[in-house]
Backbone bond lengths (Angstrom), bond angles and torsions (degrees), N, CA, C in turn:
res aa  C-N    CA-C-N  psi(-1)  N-CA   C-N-CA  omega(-1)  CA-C   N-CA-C  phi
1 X - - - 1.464 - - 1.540 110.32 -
2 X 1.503 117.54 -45.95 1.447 127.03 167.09 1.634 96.26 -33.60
3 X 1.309 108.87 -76.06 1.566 110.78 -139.72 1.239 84.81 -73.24
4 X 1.572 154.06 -50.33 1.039 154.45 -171.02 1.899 105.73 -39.19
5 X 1.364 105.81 -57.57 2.118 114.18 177.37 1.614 82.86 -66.64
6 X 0.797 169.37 -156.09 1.674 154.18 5.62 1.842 90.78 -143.73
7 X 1.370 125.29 -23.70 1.344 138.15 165.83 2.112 97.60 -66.90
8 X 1.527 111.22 -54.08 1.167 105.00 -173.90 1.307 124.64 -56.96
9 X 2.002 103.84 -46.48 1.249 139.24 169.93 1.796 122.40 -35.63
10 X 1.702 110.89 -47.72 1.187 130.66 166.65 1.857 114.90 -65.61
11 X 1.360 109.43 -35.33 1.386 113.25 -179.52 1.152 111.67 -107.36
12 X 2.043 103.71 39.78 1.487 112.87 164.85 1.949 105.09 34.43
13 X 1.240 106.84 36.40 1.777 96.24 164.29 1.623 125.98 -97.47
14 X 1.452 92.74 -11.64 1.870 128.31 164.30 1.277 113.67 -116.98
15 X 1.655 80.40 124.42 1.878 99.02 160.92 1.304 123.46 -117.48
16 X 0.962 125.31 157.16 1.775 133.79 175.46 1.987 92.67 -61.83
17 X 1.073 86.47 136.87 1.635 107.16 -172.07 2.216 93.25 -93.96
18 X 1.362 88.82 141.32 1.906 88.90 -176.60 1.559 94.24 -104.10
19 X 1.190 122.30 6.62 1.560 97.79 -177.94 1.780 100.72 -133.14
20 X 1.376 115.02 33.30 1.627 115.58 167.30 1.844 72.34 -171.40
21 X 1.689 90.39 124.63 1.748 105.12 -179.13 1.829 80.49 -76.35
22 X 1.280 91.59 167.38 1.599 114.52 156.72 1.877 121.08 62.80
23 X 1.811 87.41 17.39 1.716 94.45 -175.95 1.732 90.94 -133.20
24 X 1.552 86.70 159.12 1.558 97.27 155.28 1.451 130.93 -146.40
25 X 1.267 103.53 165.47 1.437 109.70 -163.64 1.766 103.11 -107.04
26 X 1.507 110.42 156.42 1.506 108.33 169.45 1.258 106.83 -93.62
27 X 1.661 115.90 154.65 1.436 129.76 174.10 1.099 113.80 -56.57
28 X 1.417 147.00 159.83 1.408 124.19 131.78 0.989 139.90 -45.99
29 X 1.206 127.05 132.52 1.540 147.04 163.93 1.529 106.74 -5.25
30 X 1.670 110.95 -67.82 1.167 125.58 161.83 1.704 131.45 -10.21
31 X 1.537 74.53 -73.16 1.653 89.73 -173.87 1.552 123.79 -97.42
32 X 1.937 108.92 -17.73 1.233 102.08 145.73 1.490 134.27 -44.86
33 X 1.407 106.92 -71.68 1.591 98.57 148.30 1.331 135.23 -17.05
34 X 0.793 134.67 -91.55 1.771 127.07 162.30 1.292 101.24 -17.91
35 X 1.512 113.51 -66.16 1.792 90.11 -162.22 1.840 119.88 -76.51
36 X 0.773 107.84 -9.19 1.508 123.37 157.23 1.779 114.57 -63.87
37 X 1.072 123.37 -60.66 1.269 120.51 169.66 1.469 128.48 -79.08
38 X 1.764 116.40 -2.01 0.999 122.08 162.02 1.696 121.20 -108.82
39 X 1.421 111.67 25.27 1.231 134.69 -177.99 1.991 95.82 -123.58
40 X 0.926 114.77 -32.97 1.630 110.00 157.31 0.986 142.37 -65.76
41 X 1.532 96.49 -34.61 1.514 107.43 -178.58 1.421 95.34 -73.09
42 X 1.542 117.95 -55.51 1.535 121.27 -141.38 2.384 87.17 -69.94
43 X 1.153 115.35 -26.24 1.726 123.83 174.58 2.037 89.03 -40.54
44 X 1.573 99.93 -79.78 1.315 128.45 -167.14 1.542 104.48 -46.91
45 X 1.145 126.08 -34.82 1.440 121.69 174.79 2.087 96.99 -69.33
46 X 1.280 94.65 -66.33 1.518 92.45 177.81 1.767 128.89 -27.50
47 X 1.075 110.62 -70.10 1.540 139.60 155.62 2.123 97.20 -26.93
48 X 1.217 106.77 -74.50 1.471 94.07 -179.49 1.545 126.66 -63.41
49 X 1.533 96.51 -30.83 1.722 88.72 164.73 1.479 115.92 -60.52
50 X 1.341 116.95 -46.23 1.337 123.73 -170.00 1.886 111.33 -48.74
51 X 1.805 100.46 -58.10 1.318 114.84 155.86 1.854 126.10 -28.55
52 X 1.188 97.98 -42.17 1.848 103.96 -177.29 1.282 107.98 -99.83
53 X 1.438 117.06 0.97 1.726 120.65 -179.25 1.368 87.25 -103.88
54 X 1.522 147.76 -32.57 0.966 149.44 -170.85 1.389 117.51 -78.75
55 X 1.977 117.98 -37.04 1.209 133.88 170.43 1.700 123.77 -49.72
56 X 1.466 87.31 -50.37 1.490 116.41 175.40 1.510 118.88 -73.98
57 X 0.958 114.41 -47.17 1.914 113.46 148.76 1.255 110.26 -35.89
58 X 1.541 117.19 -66.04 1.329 109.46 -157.23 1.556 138.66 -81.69
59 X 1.776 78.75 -3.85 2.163 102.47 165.42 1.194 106.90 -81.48
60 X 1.334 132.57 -68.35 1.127 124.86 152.83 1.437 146.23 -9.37
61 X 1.495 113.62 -45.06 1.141 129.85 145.47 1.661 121.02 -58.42
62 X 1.253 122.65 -52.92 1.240 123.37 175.31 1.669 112.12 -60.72
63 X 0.993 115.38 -35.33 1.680 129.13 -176.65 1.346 107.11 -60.31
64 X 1.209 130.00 -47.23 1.190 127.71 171.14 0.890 123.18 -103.66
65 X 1.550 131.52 9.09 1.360 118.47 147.81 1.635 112.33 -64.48
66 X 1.232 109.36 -39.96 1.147 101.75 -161.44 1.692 106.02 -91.78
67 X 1.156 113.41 1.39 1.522 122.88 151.42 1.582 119.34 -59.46
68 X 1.364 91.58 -18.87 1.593 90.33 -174.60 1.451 121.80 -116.03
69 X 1.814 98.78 12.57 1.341 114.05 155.44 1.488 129.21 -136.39
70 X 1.465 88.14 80.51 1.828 110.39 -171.09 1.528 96.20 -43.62
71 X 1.259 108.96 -75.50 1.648 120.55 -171.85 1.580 109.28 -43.84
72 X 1.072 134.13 -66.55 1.551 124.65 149.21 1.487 132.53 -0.21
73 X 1.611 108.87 -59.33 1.053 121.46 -178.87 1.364 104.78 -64.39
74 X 1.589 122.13 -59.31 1.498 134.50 -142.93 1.598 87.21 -82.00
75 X 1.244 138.15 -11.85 1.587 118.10 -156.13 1.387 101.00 -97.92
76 X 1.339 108.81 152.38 1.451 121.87 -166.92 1.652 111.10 -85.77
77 X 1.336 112.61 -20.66 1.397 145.83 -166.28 1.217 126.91 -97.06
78 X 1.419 136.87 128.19 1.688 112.42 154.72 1.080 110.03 -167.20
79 X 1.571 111.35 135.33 1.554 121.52 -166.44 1.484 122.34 -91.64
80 X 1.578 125.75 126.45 1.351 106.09 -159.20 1.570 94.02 -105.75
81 X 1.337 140.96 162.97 1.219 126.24 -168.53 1.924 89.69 -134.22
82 X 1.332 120.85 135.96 1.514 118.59 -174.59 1.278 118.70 63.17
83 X 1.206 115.85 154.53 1.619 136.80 -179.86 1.738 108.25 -57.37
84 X 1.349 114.30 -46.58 1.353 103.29 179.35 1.861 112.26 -76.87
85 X 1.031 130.84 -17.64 1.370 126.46 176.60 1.563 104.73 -82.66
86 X 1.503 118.72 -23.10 1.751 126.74 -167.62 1.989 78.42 -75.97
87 X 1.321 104.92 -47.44 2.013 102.73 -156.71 1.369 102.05 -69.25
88 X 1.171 128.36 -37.13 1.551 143.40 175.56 1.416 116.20 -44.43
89 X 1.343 117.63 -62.64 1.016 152.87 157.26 1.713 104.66 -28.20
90 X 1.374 97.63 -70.93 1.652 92.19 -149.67 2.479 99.66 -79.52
91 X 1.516 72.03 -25.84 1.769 67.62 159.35 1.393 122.30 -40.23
92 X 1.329 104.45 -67.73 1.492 116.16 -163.31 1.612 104.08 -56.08
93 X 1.372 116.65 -43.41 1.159 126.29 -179.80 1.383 118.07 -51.84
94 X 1.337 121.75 -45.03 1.312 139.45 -143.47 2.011 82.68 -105.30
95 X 1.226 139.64 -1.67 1.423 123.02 170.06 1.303 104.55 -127.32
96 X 1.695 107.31 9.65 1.732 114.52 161.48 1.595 100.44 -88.38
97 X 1.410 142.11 -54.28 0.849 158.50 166.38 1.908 115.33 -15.51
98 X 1.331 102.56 103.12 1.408 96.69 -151.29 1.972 103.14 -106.95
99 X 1.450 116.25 -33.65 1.286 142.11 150.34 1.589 149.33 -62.63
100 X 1.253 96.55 -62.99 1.729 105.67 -176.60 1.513 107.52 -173.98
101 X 1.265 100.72 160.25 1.750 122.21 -177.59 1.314 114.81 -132.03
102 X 1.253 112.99 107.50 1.627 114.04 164.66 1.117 125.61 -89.66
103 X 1.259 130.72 122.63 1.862 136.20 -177.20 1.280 115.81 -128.23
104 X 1.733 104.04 138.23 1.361 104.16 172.45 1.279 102.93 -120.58
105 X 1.702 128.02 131.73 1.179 121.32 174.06 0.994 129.07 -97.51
106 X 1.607 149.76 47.17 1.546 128.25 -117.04 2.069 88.00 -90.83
107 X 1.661 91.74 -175.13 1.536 89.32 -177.71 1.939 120.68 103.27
108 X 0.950 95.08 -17.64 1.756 93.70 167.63 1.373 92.89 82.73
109 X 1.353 111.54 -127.60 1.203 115.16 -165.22 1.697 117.99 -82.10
110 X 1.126 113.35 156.66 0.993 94.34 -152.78 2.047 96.93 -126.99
111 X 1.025 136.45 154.88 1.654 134.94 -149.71 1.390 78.94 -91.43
112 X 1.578 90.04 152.71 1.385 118.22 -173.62 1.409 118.20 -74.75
113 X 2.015 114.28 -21.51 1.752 124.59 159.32 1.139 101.20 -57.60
114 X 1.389 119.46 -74.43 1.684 102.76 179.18 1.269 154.45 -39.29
115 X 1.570 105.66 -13.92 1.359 126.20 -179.06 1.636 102.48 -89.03
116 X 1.543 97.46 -35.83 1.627 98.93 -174.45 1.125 114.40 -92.36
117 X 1.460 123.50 -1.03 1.291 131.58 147.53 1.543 129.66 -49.99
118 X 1.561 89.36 -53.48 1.798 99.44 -176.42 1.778 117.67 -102.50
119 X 1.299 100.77 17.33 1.699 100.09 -177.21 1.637 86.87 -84.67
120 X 1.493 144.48 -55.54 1.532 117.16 -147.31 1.661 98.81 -74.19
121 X 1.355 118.75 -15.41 1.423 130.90 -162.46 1.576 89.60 -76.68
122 X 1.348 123.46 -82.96 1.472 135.10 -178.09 1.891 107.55 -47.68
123 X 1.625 119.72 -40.89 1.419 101.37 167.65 1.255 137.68 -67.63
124 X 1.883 114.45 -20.70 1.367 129.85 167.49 1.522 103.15 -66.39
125 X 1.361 130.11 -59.86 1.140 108.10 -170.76 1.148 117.13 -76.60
126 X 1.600 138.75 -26.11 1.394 140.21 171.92 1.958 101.47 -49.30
127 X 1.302 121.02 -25.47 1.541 130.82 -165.81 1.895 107.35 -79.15
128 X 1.520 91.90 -33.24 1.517 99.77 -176.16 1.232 110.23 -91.28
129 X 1.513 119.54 -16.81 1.070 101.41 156.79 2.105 100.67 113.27
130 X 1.456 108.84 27.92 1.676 121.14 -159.04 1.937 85.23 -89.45
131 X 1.069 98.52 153.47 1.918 105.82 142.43 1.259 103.21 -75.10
132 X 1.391 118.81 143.44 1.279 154.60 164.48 1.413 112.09 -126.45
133 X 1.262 103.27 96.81 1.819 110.37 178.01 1.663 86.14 -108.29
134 X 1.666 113.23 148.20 1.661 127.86 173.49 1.133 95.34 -162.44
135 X 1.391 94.61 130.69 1.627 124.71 158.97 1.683 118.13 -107.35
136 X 1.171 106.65 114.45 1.811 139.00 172.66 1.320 86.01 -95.14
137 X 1.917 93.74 160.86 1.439 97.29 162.82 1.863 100.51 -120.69
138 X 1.294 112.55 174.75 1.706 117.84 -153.56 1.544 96.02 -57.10
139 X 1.541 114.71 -35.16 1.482 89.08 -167.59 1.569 124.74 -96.04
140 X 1.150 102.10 25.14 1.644 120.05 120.96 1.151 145.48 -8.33
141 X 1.397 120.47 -72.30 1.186 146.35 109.62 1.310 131.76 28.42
142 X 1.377 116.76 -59.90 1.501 144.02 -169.69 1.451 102.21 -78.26
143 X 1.431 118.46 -33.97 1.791 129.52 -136.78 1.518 108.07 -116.22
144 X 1.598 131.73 71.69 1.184 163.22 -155.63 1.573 94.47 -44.35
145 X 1.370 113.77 -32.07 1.767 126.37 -174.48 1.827 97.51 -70.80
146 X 1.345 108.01 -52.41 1.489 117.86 -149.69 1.397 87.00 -78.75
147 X 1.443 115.76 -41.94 1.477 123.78 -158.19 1.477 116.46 -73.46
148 X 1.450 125.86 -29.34 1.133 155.19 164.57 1.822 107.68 -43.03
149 X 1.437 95.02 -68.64 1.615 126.81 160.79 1.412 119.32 -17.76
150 X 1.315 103.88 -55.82 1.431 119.09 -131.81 1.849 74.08 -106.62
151 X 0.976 148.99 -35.88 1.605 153.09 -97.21 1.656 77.26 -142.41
152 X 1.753 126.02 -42.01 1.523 119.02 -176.38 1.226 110.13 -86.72
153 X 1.215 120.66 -28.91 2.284 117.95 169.18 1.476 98.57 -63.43
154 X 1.426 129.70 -54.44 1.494 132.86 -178.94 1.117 115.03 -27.26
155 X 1.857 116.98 -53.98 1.373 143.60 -144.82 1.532 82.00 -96.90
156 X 1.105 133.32 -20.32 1.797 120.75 -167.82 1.725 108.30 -130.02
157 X 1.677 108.13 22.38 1.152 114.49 143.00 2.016 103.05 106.86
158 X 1.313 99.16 -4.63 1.452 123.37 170.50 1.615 108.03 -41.11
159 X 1.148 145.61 138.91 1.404 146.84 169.39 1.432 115.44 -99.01
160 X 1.581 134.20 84.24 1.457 110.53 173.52 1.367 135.98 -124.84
161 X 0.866 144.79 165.03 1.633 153.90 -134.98 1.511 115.90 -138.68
162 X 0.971 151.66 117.21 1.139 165.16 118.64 1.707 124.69 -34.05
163 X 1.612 119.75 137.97 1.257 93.57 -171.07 1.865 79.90 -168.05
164 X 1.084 134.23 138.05 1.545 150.63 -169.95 1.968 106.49 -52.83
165 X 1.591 90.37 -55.05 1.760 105.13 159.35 1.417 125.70 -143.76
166 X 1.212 115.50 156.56 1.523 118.66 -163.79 1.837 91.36 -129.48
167 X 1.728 99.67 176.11 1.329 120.76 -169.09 1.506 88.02 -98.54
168 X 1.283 121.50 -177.09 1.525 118.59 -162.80 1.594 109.50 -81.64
169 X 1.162 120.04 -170.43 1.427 117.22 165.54 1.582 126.39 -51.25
170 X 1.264 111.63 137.15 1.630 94.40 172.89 1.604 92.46 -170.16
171 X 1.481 121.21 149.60 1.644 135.59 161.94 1.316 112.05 -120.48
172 X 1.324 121.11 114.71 1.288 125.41 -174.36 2.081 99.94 -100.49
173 X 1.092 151.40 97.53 0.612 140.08 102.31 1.642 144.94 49.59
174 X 1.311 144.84 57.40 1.899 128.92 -166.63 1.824 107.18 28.85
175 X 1.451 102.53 28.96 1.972 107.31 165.91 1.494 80.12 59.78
176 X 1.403 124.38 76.59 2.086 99.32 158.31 1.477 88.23 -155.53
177 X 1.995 112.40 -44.50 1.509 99.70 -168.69 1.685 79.21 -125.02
178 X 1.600 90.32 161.21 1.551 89.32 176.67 2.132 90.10 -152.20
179 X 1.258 101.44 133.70 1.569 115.14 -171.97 1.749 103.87 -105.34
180 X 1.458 106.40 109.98 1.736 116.59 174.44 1.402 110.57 -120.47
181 X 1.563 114.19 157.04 1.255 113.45 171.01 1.456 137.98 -43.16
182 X 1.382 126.97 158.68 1.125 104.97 175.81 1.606 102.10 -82.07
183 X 0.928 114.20 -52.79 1.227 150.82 158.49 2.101 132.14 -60.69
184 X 0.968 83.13 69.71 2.003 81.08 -159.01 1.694 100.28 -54.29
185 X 1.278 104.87 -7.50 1.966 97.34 -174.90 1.956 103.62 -113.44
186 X 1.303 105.66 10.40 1.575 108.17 170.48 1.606 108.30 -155.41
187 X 1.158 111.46 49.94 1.751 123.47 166.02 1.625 101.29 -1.79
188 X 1.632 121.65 -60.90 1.268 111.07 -173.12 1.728 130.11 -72.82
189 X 1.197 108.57 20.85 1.638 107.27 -170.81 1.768 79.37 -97.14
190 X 0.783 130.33 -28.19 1.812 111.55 174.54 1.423 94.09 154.04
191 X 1.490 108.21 -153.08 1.887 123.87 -175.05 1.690 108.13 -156.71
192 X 0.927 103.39 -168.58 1.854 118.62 -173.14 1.446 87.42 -147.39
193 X 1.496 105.32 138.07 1.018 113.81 -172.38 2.071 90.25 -139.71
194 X 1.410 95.30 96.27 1.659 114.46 -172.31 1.912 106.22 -99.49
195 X 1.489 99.50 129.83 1.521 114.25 168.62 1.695 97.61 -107.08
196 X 1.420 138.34 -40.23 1.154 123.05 172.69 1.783 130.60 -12.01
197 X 1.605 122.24 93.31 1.310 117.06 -154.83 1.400 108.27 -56.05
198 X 1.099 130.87 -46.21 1.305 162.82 179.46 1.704 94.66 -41.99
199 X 0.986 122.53 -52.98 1.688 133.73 -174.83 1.796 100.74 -65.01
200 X 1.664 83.43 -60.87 1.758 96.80 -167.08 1.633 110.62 -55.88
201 X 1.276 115.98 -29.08 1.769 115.57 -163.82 1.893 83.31 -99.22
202 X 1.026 147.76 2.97 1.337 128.88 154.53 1.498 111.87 -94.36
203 X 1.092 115.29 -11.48 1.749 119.80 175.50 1.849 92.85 -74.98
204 X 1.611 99.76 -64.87 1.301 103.26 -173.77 1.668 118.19 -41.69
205 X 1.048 110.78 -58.42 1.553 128.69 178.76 1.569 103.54 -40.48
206 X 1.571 118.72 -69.14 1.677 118.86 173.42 1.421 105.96 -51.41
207 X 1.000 140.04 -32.65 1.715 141.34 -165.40 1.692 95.27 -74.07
208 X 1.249 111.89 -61.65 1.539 116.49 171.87 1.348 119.98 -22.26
209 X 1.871 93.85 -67.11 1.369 129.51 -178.88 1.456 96.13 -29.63
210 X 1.240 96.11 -91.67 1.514 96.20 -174.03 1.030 138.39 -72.32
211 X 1.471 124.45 -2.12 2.162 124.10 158.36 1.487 95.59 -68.59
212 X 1.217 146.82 -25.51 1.375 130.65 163.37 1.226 111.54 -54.41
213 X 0.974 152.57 -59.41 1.771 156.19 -141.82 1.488 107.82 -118.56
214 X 1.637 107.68 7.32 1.650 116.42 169.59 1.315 88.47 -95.74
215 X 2.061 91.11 174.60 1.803 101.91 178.38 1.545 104.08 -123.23
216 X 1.514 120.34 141.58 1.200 111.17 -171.83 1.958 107.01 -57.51
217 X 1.393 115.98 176.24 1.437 115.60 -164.68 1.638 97.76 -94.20
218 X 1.523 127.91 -4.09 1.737 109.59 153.88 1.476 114.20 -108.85
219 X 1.540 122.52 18.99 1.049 115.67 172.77 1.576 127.77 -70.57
220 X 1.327 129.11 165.34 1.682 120.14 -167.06 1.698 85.80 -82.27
221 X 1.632 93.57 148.74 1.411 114.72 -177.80 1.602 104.65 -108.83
222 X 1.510 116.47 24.33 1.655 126.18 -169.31 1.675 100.02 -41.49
223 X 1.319 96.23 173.93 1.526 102.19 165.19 1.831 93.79 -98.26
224 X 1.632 92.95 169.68 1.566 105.68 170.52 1.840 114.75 -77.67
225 X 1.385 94.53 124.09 1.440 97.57 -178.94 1.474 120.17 -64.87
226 X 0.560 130.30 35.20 1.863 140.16 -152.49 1.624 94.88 -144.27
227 X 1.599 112.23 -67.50 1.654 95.29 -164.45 1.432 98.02 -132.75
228 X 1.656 109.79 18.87 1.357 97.43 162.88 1.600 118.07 79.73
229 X 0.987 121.57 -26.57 1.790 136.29 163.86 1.546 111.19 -51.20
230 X 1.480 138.46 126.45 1.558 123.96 135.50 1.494 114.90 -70.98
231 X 1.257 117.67 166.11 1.182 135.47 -169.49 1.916 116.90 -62.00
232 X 1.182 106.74 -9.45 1.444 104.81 -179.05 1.499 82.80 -104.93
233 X 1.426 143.99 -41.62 1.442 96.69 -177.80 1.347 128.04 -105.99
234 X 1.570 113.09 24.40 1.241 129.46 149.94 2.012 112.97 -54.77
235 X 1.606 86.57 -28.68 1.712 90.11 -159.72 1.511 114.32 -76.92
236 X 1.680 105.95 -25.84 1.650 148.54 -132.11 1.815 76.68 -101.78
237 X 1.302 116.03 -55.62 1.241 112.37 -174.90 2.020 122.71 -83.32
238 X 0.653 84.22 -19.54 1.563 117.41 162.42 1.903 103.22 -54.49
239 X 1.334 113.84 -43.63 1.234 121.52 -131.19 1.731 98.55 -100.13
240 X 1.776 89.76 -44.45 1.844 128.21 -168.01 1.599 91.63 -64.61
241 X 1.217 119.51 -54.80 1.414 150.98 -146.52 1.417 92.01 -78.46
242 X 1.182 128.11 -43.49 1.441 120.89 -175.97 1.731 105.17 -96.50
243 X 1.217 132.60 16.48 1.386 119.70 157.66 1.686 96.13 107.91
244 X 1.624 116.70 11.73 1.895 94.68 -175.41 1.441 101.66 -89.64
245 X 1.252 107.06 -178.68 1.312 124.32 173.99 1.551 121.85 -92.39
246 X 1.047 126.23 140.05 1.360 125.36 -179.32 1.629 112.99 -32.32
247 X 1.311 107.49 -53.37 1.612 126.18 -165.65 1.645 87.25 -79.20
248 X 1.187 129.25 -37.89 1.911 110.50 -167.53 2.162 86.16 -81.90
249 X 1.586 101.25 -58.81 1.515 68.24 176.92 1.471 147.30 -69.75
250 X 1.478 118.71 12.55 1.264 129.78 168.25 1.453 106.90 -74.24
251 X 1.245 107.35 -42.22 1.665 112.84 -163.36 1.616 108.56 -77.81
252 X 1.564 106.96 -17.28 1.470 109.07 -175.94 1.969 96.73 -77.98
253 X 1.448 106.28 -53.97 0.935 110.09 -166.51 1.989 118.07 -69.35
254 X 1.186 118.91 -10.88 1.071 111.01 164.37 1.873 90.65 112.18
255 X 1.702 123.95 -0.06 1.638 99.52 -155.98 1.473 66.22 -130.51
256 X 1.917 104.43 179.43 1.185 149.81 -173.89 2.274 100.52 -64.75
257 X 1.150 99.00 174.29 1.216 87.24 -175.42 1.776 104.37 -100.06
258 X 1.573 95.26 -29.51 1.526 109.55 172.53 1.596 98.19 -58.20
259 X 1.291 126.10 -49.99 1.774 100.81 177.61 1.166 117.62 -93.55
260 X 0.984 128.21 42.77 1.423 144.96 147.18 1.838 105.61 -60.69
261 X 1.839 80.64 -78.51 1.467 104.83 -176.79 1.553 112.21 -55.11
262 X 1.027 126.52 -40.68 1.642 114.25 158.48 1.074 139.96 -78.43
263 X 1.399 110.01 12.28 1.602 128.99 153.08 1.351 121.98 -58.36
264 X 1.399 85.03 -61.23 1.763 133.83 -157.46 1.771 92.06 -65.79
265 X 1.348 117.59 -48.43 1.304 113.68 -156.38 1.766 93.78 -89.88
266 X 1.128 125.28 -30.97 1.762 130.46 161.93 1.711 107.53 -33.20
267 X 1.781 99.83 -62.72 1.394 86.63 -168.37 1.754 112.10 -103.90
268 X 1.685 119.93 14.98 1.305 114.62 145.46 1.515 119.30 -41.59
269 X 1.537 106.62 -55.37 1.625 129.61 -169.07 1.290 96.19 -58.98
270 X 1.674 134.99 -59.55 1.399 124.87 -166.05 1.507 108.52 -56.32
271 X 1.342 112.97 -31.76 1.782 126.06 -162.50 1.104 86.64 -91.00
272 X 1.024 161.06 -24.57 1.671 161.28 -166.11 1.820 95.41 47.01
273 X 1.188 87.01 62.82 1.778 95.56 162.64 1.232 127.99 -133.09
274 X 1.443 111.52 128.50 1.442 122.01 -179.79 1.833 116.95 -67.56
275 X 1.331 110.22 1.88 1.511 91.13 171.63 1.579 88.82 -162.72
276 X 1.689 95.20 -179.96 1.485 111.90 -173.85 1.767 109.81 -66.02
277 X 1.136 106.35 -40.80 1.636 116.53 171.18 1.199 104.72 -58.98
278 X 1.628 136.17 -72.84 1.206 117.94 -166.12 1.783 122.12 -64.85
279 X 1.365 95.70 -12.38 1.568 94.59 161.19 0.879 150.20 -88.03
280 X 1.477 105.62 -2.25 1.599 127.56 154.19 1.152 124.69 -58.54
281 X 1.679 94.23 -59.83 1.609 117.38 -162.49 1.786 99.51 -66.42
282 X 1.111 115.35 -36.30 1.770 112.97 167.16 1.510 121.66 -70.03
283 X 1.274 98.78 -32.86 1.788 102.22 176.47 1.599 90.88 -62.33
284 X 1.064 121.46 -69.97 1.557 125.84 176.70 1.573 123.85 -5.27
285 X 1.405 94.26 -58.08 1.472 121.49 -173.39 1.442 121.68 -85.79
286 X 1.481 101.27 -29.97 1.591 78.02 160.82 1.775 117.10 -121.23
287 X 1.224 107.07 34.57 1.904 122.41 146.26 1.379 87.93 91.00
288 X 1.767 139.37 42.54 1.306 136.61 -169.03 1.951 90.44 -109.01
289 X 1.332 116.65 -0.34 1.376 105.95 173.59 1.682 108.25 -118.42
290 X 1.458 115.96 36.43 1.408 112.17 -176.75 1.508 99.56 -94.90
């Protein structure tokens, strides 16, 4: 009962009574209320000052850090070393980012860390309201993880493209900074993270390049009525034909090297050719590599 009055007592719902010393009476209902909801508000005012005393600290703080890295500022360049300095990085970027985002993902499917890497990144800015242009390549497609992925930016206004092969990784940024591998054949040794305009409008320019000659991600994936080919193994032969290797053209194309070879041996059989040469030299001939 003690702790029960001195709980009431604190939430001013008891007062000392003036006409029996040493008792008290409860407020009304009424006006308890009020002072309960005018003891929240006046919390909630507190709390936001605290919030804008905290805001203002923390520009301040940023201001002179970066006062205290002239060279930082001025460089056109910057090397990120590991996955957590690449994620760090593209944060900051991605809530500087006031317009649009260009991405190329090459690689097919793509691991399920990485996806869960870049969903709060890609849902904040899909929230504010950025372009999001991305380029996948088709066999993409295949990969229920990637495909899933690709199917929730769509649904939240995301733009993406499909395309047989792509140029290496790269995020360009409102066209000013754009972040690429260091390494386009080991994503995890770090990135470059380039403002050089001159750099950025040739990234931009190839990015163009190729969302033209990609297919949007509900467009029909038919084969060509002419020779019967879809576009990845128009590309596949394209690939054989110029001297690659199963394993470099798997890796271009986004697939395994084993389905390469069971591509490859599908449309030997249509060409009725006994080797990789004569199946060129016939693709050739009847205009299945234009």
């Amino acid at each position: 009962m003690r702790d029960a009055l001195d709980k009431l007592a604190d939430l001013k719902l008891l007062r000392a009574s003036r006409d029996v010393r040493g008792e008290m009476r409860p407020v009304s209902p009424e006006l308890g209320l009020e002072l309960i909801l005018r003891r929240q508000e006046e919390e909630l005012l507190r709390r936001r000052q605290r919030l804008e005393l905290g805001k203002a600290a923390a520009a301040r703080a940023i201001a002179e850090y970066a006062d205290l890295r002239p060279a930082a500022r001025a460089a056109t360049s910057e090397r990120l070393i590991g996955l957590d300095a690449i994620q760090a990085r593209l944060e900051v970027l991605a809530r500087e980012t006031s317009d649009e985002c260009l991405s190329v993902m090459p690689g097919g499917a793509q691991s399920q860390a990485s996806l869960d890497a870049s969903k709060p990144l890609d849902d904040a800015a899909l929230s504010r309201g950025i372009t999001m242009l991305t380029l996948y390549q088709d066999s993409m497609r295949h990969d229920p993880g990637t495909l899933a992925y690709v199917r929730w930016m769509a649904d939240r206004g995301g733009l993406v493209r499909t395309c047989p092969t792509l140029p290496p990784r790269m995020l360009v940024f409102d066209r000013r900074v754009a972040v690429v591998p260091i390494d386009p054949a080991d994503t995890k040794r770090g990135a470059i993270v380039v403002s050089e305009a001159g750099v950025v409008a040739s990234l931009v320019a190839l990015f163009e390049q190729t969302w033209q000659s990609a297919v949007p991600l509900g467009a029909d994936r038919s084969k060509d009525a002419r020779t019967g080919l879809g576009a990845s193994e128009r590309e596949l032969l394209r690939l054989l034909a110029a001297g690659l290797t199963d394993e470099v053209a798997g890796r271009r194309l986004g697939i395994s090297a084993r389905s390469v070879r069971r591509q490859m041996a599908v449309l030997m059989e249509r060409l009725d050719a006994s080797s990789r040469f004569e199946a060129g030299l016939k693709a050739a001939q009847r205009g299945w590599l234009r």
